[in-house]
GUTIZA-130900 format. One record per atom (N, C-alpha, C): residue in three letters; x, y, z. Coordinates in steps of 0.001 Angstrom, whole numbers, padded with zeros to 6 digits, always signed. Example, Ala and Ser with C-alpha at 12.3 -4.5 7.8 and 13.67 -1.06 7.14 Angstrom:
BEGIN
ala+013190-005690+007800
ala+012300-004500+007800
ala+013200-003300+007800
ser+012850-002250+007080
ser+013670-001060+007140
ser+012900+000030+007870
//
This chain:
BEGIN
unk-050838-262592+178475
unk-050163-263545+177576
unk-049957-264858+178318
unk-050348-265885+177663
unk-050142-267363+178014
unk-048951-267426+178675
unk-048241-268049+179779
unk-046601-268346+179623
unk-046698-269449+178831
unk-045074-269775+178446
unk-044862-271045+177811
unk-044695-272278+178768
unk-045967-272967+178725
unk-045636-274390+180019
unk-046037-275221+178760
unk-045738-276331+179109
unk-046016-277484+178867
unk-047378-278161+179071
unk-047994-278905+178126
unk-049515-279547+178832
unk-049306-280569+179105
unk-048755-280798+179992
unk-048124-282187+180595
unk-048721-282440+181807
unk-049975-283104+182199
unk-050311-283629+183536
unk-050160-285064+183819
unk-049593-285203+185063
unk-049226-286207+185552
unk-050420-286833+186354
unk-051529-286564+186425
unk-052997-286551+187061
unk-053773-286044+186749
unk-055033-286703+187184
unk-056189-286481+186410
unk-057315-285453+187104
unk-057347-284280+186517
unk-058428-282786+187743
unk-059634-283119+187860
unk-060161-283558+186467
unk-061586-283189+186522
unk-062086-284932+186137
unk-063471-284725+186339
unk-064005-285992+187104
unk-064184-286683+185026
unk-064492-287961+184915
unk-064706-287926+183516
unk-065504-286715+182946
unk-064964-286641+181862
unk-065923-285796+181005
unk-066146-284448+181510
unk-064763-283394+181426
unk-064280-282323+181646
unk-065682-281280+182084
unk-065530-280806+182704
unk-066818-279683+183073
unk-066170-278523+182381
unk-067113-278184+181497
unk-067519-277055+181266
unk-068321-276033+181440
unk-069291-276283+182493
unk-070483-275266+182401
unk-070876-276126+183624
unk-071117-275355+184863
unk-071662-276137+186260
unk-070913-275804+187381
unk-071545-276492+188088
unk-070320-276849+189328
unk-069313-277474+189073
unk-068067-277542+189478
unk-066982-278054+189613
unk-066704-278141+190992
unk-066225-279623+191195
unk-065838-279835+193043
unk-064063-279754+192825
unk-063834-279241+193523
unk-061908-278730+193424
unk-061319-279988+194028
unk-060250-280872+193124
unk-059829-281774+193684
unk-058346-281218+193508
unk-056909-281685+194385
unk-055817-281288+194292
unk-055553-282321+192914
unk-054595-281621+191688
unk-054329-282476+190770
unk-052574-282460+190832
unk-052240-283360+190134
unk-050764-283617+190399
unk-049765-283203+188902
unk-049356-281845+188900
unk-049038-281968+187680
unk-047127-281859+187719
unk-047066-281411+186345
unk-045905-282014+186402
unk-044475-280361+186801
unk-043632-280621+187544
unk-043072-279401+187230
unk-041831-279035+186513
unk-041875-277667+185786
unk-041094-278089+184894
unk-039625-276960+184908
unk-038922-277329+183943
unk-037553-276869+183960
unk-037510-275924+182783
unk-036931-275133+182579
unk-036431-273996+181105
unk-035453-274035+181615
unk-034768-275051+180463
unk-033357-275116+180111
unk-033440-274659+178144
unk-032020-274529+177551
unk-031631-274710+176297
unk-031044-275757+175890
unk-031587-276100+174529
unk-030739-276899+174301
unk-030135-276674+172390
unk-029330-277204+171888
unk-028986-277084+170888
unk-029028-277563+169445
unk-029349-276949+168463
unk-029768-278285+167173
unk-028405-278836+167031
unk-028298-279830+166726
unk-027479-280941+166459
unk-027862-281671+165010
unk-026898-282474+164558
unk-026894-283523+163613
unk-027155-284682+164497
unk-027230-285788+163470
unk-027479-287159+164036
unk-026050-287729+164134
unk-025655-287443+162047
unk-023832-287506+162065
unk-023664-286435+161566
unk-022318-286371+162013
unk-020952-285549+161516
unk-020358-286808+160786
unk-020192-286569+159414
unk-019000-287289+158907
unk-018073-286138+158535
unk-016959-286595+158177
unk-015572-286143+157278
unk-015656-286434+156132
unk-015543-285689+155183
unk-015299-285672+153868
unk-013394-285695+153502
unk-012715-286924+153168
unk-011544-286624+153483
unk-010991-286807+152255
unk-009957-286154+151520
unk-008590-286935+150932
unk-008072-287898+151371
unk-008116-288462+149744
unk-007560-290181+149731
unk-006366-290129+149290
unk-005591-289133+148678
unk-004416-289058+148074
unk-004110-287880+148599
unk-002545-287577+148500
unk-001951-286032+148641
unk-001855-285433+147161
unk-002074-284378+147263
unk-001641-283504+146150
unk-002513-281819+145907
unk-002534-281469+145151
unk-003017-279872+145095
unk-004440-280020+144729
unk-005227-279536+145792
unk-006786-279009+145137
unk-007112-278273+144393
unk-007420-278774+143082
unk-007738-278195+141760
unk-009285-277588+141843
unk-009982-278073+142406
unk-011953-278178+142152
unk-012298-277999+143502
unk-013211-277199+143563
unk-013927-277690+145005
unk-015595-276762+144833
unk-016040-277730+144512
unk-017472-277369+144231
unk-018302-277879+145681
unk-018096-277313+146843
unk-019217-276607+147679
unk-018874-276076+148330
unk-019867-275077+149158
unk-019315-273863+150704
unk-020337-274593+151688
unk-019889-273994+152614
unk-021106-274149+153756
unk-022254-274079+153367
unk-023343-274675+153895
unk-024519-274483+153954
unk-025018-275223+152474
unk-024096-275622+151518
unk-024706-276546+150143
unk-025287-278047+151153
unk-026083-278482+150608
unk-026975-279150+150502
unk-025895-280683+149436
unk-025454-281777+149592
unk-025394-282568+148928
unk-025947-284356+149326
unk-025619-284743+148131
unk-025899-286635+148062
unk-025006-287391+148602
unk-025100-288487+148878
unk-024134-289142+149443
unk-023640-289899+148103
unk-022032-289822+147836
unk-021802-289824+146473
unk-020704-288769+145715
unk-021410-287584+145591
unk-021705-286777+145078
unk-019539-286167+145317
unk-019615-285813+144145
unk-017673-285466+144042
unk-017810-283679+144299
unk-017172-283695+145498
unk-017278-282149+145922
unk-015764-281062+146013
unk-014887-281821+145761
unk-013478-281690+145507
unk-012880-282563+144546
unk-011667-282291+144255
unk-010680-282965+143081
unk-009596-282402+143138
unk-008884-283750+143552
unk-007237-283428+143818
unk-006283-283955+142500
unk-005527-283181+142142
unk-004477-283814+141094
unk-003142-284244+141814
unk-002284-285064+141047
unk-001132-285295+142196
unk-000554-285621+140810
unk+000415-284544+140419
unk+000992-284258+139248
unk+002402-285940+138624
unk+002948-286219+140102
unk+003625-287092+140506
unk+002831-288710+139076
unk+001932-288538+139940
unk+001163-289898+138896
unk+001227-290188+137312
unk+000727-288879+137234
unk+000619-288766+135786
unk+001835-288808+135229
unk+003112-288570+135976
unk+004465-288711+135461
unk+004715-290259+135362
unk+004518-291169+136802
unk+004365-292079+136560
unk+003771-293147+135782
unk+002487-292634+135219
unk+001877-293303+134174
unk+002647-293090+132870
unk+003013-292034+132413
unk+003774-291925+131303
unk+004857-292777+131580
unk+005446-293057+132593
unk+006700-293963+132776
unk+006678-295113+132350
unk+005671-295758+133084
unk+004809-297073+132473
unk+004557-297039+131206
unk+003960-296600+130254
unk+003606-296364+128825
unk+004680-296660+128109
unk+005390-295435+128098
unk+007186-295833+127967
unk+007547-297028+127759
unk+007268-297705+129245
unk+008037-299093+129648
unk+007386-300243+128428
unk+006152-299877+128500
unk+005120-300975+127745
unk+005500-300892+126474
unk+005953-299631+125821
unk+005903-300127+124250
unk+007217-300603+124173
unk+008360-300109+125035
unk+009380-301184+124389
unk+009619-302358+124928
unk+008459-302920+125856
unk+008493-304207+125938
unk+007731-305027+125077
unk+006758-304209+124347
unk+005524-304697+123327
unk+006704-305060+121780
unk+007327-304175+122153
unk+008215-303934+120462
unk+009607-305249+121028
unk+010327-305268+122316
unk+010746-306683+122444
unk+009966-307889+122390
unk+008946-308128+122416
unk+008249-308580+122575
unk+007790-309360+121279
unk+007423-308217+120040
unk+007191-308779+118788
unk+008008-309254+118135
unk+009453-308910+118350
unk+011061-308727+117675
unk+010912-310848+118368
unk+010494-311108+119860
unk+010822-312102+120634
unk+010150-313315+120001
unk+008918-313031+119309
unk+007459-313468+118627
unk+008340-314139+117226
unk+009302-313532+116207
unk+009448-313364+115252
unk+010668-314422+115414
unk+011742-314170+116192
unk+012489-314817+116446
unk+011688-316451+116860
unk+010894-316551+117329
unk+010186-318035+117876
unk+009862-318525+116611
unk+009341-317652+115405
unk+008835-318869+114275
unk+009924-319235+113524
unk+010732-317921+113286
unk+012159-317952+112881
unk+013033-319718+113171
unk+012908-319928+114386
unk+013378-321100+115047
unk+012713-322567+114841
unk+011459-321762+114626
unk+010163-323234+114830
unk+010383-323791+113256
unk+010622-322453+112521
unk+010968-323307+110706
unk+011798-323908+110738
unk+013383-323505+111365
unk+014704-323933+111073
unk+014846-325459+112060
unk+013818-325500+112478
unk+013898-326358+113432
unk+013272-327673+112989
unk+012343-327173+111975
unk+011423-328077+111040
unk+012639-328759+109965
unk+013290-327341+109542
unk+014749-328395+108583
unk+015650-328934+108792
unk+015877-328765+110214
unk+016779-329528+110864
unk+018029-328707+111255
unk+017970-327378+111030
unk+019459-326683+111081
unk+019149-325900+112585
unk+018308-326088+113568
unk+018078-325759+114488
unk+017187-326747+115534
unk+017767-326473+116803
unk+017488-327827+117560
unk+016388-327640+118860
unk+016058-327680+119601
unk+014991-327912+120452
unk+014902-326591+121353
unk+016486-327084+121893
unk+016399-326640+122494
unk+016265-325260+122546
unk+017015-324525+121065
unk+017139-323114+120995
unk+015279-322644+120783
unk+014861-323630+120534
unk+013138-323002+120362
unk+012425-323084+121781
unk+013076-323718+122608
unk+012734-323562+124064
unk+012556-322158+124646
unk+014052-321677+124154
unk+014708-320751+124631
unk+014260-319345+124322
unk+013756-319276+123122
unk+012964-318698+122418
unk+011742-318352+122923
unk+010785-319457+123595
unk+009676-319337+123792
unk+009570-319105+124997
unk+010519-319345+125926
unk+010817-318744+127216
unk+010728-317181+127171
unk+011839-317127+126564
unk+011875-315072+126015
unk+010553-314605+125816
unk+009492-315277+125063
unk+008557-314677+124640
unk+007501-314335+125810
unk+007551-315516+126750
unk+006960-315882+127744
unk+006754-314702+129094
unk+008468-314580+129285
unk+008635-313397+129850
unk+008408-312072+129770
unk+008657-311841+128687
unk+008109-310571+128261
unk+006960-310371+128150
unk+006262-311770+128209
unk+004699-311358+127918
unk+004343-310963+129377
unk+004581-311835+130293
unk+004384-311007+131724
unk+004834-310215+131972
unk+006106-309827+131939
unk+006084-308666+132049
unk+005330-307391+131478
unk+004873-306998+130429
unk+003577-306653+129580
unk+002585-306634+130830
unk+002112-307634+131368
unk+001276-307808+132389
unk+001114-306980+133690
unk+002189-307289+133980
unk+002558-306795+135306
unk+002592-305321+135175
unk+003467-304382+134068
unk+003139-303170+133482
unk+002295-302877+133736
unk+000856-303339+132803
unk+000136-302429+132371
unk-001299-302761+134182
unk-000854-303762+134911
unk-001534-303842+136063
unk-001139-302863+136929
unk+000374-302573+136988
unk+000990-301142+137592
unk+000539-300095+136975
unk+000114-299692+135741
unk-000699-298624+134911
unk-001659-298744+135724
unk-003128-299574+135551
unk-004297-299794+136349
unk-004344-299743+137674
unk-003194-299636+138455
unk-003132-298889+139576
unk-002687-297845+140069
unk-002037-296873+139268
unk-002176-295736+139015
unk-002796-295131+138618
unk-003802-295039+137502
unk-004981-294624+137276
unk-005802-294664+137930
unk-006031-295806+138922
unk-007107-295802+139948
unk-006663-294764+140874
unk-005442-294422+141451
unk-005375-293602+142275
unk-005316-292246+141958
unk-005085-291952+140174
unk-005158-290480+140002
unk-007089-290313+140224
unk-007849-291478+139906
unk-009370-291448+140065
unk-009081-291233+141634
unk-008824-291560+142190
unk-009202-291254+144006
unk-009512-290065+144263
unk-008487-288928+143320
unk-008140-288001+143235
unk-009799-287243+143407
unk-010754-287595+143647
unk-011899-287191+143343
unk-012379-287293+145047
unk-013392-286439+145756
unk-013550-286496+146752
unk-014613-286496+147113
unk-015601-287580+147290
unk-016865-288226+148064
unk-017391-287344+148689
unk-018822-287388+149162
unk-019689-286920+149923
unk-020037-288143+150721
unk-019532-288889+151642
unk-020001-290079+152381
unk-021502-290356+153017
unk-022279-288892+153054
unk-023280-289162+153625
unk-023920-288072+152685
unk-025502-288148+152632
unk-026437-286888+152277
unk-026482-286104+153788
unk-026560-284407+153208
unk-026669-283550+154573
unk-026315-282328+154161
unk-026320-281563+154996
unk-025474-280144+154761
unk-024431-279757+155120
unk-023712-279446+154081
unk-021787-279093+154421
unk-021911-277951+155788
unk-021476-278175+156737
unk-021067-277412+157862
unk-019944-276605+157706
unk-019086-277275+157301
unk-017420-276810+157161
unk-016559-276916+156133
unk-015798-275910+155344
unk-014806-276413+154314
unk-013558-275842+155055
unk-012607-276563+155523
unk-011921-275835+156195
unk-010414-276150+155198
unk-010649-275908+153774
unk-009496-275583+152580
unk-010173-275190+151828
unk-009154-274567+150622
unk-009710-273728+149669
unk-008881-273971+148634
unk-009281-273516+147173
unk-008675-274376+145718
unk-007015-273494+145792
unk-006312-274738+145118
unk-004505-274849+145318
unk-004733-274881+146010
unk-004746-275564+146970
unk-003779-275726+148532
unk-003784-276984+148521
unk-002599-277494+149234
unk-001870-278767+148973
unk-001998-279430+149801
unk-002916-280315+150271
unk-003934-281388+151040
unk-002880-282907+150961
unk-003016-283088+152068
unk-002203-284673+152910
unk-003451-285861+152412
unk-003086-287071+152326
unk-003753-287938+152744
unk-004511-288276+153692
unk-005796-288271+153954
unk-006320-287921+155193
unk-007006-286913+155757
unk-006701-285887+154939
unk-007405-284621+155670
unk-008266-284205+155269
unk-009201-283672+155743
unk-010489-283339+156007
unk-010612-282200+155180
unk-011575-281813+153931
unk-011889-281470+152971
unk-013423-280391+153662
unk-014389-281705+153746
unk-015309-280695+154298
unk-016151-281988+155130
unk-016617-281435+156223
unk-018107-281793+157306
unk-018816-281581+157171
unk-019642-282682+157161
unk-021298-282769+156562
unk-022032-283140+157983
unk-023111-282133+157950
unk-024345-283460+159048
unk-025174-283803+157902
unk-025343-285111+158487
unk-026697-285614+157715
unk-027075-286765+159075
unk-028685-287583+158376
unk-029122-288477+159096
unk-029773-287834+160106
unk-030374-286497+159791
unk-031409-286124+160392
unk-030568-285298+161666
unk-032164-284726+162502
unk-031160-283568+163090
unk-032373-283909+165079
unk-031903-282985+165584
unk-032153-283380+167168
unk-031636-282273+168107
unk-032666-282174+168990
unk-032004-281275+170290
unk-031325-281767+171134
unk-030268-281083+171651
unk-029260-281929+172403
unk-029024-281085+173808
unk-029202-281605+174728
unk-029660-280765+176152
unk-028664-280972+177338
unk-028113-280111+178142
unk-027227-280030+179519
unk-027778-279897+180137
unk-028644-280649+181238
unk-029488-280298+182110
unk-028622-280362+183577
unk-028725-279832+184446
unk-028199-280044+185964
unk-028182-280954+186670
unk-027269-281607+187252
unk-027093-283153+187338
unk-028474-283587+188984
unk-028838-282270+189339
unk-029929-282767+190519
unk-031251-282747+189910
unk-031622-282933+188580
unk-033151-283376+187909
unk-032612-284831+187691
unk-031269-285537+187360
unk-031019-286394+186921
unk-031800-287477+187152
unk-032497-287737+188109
unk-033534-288759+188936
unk-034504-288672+187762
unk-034772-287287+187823
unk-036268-286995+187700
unk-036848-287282+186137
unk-035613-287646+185044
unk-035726-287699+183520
unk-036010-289330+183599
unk-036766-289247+182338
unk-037483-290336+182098
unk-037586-290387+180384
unk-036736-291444+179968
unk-037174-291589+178652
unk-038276-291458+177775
unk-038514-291016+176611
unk-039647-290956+175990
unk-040745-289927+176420
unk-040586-289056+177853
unk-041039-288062+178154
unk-041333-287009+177347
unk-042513-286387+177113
unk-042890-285436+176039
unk-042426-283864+176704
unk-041828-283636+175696
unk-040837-281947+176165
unk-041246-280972+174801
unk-041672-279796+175820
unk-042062-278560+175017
unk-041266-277716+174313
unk-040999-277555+173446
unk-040240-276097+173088
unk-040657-275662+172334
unk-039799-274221+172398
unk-040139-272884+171890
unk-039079-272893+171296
unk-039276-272554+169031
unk-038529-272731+168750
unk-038701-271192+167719
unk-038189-270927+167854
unk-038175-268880+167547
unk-039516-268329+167472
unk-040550-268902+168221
unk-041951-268564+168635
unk-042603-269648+168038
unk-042232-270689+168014
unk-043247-271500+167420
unk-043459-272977+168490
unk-044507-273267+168703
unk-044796-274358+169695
unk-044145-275531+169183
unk-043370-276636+169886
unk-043515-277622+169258
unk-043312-278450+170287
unk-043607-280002+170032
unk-043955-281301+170810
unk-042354-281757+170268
unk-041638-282463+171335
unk-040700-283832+171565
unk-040599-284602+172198
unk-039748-285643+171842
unk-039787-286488+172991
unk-038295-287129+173333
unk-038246-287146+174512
unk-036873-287120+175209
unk-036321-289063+174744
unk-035366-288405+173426
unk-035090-290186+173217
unk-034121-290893+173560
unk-032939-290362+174458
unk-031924-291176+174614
unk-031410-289768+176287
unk-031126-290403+177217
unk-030244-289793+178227
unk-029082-290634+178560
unk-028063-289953+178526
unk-026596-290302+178324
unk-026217-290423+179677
unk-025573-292072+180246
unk-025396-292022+182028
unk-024347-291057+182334
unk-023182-290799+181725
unk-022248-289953+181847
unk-022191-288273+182402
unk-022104-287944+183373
unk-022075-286375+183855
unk-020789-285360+183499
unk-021063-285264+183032
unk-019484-283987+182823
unk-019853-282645+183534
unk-019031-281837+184076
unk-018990-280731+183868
unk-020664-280479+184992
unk-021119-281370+186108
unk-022134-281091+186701
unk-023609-281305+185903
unk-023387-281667+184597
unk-024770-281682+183576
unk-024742-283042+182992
unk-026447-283740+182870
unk-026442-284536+182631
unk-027044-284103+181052
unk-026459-285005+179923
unk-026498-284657+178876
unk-027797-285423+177605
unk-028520-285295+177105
unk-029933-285759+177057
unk-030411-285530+175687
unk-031266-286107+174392
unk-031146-285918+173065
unk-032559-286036+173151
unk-033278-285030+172205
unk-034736-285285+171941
unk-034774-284842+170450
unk-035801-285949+169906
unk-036006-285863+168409
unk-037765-284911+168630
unk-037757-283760+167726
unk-038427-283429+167151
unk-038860-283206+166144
unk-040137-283303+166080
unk-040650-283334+164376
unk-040550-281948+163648
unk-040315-281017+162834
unk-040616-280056+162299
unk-039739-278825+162819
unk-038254-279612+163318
unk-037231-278805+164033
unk-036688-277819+163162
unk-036788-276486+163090
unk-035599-275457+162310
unk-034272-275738+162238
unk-033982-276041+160835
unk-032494-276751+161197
unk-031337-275835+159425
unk-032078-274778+159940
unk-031156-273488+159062
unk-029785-273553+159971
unk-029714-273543+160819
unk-028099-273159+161513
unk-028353-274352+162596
unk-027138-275360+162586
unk-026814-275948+163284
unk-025920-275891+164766
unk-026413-276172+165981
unk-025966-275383+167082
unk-026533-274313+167487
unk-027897-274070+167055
unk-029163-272843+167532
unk-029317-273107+168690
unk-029493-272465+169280
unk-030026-272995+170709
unk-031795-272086+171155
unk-032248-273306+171248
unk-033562-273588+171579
unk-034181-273942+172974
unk-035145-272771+173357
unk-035901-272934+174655
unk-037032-274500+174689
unk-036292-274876+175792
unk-037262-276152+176208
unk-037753-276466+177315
unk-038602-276636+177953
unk-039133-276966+179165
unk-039498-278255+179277
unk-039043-279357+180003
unk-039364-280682+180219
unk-038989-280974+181958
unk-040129-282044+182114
unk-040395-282501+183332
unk-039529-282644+184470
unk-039271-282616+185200
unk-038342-282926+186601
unk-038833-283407+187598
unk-040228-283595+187829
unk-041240-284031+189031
unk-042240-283434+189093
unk-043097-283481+189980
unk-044599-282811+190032
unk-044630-282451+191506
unk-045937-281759+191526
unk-046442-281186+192597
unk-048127-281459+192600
unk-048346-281065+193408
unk-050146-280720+193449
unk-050105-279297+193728
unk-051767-279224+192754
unk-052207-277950+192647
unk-053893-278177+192276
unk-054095-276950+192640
unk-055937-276495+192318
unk-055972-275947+191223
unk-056708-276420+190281
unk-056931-275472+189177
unk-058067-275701+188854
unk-058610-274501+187870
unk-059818-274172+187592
unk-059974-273654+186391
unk-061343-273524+185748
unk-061252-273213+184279
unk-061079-271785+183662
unk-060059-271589+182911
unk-059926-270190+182792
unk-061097-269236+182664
unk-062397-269720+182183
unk-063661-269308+181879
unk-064329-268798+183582
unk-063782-269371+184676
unk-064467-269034+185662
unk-063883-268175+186474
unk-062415-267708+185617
unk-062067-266249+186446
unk-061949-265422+185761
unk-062792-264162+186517
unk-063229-262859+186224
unk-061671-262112+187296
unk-061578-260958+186249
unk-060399-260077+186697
unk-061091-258687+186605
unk-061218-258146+187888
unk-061789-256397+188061
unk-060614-255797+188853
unk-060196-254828+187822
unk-059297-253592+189068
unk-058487-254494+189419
unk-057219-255542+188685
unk-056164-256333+188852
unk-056786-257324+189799
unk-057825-257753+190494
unk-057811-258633+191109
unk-058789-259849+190469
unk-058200-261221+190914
unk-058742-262541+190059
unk-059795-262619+191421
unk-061231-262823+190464
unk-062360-263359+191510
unk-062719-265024+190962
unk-063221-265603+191537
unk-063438-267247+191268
unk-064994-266909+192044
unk-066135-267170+191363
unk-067566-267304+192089
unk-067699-269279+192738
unk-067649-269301+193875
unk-068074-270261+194305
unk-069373-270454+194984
unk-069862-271784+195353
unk-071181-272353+196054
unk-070670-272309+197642
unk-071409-271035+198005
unk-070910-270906+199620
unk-072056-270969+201042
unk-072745-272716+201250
unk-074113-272216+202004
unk-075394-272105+201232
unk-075131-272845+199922
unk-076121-272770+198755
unk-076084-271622+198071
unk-075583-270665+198577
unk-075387-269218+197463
unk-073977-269350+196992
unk-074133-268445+195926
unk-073128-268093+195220
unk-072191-266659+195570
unk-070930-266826+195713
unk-070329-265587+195799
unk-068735-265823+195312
unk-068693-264702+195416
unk-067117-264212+194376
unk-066275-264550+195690
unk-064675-265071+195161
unk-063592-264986+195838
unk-062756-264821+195547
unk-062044-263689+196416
unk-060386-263280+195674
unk-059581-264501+196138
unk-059162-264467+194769
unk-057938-265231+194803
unk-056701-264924+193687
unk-055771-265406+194345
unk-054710-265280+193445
unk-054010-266462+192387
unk-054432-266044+191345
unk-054142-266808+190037
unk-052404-267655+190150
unk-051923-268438+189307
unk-050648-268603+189078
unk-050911-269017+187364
unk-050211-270042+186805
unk-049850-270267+185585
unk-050850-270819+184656
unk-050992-271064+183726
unk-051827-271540+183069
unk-051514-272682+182155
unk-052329-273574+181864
unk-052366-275014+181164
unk-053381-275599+179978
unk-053484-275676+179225
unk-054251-277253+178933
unk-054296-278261+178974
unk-055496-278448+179227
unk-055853-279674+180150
unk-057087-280234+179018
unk-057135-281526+178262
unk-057971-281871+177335
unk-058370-281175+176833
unk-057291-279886+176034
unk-058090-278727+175251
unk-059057-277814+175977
unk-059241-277774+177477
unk-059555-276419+178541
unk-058554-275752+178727
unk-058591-274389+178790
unk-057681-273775+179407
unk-057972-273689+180690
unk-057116-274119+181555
unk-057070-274373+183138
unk-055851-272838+184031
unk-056821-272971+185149
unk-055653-271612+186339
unk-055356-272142+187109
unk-054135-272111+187337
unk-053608-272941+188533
unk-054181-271883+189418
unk-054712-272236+191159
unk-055431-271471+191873
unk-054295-271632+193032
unk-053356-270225+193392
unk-052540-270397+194105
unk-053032-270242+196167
unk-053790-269540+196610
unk-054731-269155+197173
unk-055824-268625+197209
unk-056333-268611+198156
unk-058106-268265+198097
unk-059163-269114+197755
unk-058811-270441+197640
unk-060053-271842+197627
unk-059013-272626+197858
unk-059688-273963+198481
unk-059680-274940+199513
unk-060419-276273+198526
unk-059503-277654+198747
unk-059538-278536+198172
unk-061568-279012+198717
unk-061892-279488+198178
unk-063402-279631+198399
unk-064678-278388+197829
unk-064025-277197+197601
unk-064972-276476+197432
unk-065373-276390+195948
unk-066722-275982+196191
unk-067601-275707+194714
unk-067296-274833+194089
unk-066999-275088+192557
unk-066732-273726+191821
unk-067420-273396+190743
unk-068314-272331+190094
unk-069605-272100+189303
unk-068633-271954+188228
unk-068621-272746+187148
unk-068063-272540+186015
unk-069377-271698+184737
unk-069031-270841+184446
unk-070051-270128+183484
unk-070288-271293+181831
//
């Protein structure tokens, strides 16, 4: 079985134009070496889904793992208080509407008698003052109505972002503060998020292509942001991948990415023969050909060859008969 490495060379083995079939002259190549660490799926965000008002949760249309819009009303709070208050207001308005008309009636009342002379200026001033007032007031009412209604509407509770609910950490009746947190969403896409050991820290390099194994499935990333901050001995490191499993958030996922290189011999998997557990390599020895034990190590691709790393038993310069 293959191990899981990375095809990551940091140098170039074979001369242009990969040998397949021939001699091969063994040059030391420089590849890269690598690390198996875990790392974890992540969101991009966490938002809060919060209450804007206090009062009792009547509605709560999602659980974990729903899927919503950014928008989208996923709770509904009543706050019984309001609606008392709006009736208060209502109240207030019609018998200021009904002083009001009584205030209206009295003004023409004045404006006639005032025309015959048995009433004087000033009392129609006075009159129209009254009317005046009350009419704002009317105003001011029913603007205190329109802001109560807006806040029994608050009463309704946002999805701030598209994503998947992580958390509802309340449940319907229960009597929610201003402020508090309803439910957590990730959205804005998702990412591996990595603790690596603070002595590779040198060795990371942005935009570096990192392998993982993600419940048996190969996949390509690339290392997009490393965080200068060390906590806890680990330097902390984010890679976006394409086609990431992102059923459970906080999975943790095998990854292998770069830390430095080494040199090594390798050769084409096609040119070692295995008899009775031992790896033979046929080389050009004196113009003939003959077999050599050697001992294999890991394996690679290399421009779509499968390559053996050659741990002993050939020597940088020598010929190797590729079939």
């Amino acid at each position: 079985m293959i191990p899981f490495r990375s095809t990551l060379l940091l140098g170039c083995l074979l001369v242009p134009g990969t040998v397949l079939a021939g001699d091969l002259l063994l040059k030391p190549a420089e590849i890269a070496e690598m690390k198996a660490v875990y790392g974890q799926v992540q969101a991009k965000d966490q938002v809060l889904a919060r209450a804007r008002i206090p009062g009792t949760l009547v509605e709560l249309a999602v659980s974990e793992g729903d899927m919503v819009a950014a928008g989208d009303v996923i709770a509904r709070i009543k706050d019984d208080r309001t609606n008392f208050q709006i009736g208060a207001v209502d109240a207030q308005l019609l018998g200021l509407k009904a002083s009001l008309a009584n205030a209206r009636a009295e003004l023409e009342r004045g404006r006639q008698l005032l025309k015959s002379g048995t009433s004087t200026a000033q009392r129609v001033d006075q009159l129209q003052t009254q009317v005046d007032v009350l009419d704002n007031q009317i105003r001011s009412a029913e603007a205190s109505r329109s802001v109560l209604v807006e806040q029994a509407a608050q009463g309704a509770v946002l999805a701030p972002s598209a994503g998947k609910v992580l958390s509802v950490p309340v449940t319907r009746q229960a009597v929610v503060m201003a402020g508090e947190t309803v439910a957590t969403i990730a959205g804005g896409g998702f990412f591996l998020r990595l603790a690596i050991p603070e002595r590779h820290a040198a060795a990371l390099r942005e935009g570096s292509q990192i392998a993982i194994d993600a419940s048996g499935k190969a996949l390509s990333g690339r290392l997009a942001k490393i965080y200068p901050e060390i906590l806890g001995g680990r330097v902390t490191a984010d890679v976006e991948v394409e086609g990431l499993p992102t059923e459970f958030v906080g999975a943790r996922v095998l990854v292998e990415l770069p830390v430095g290189s080494r040199k090594a011999l390798m050769v084409p998997a096609s040119a070692v023969a295995t008899r009775a557990g031992i790896d033979f390599v046929p080389v050009r020895e004196d113009g003939k050909v003959v077999e050599r034990a050697v001992m294999s190590g890991d394996r690679r691709a290399v421009d779509g060859v499968d390559m053996v790393e050659i741990l002993t038993g050939l020597s940088e310069g020598e010929t190797v008969i590729v079939p």
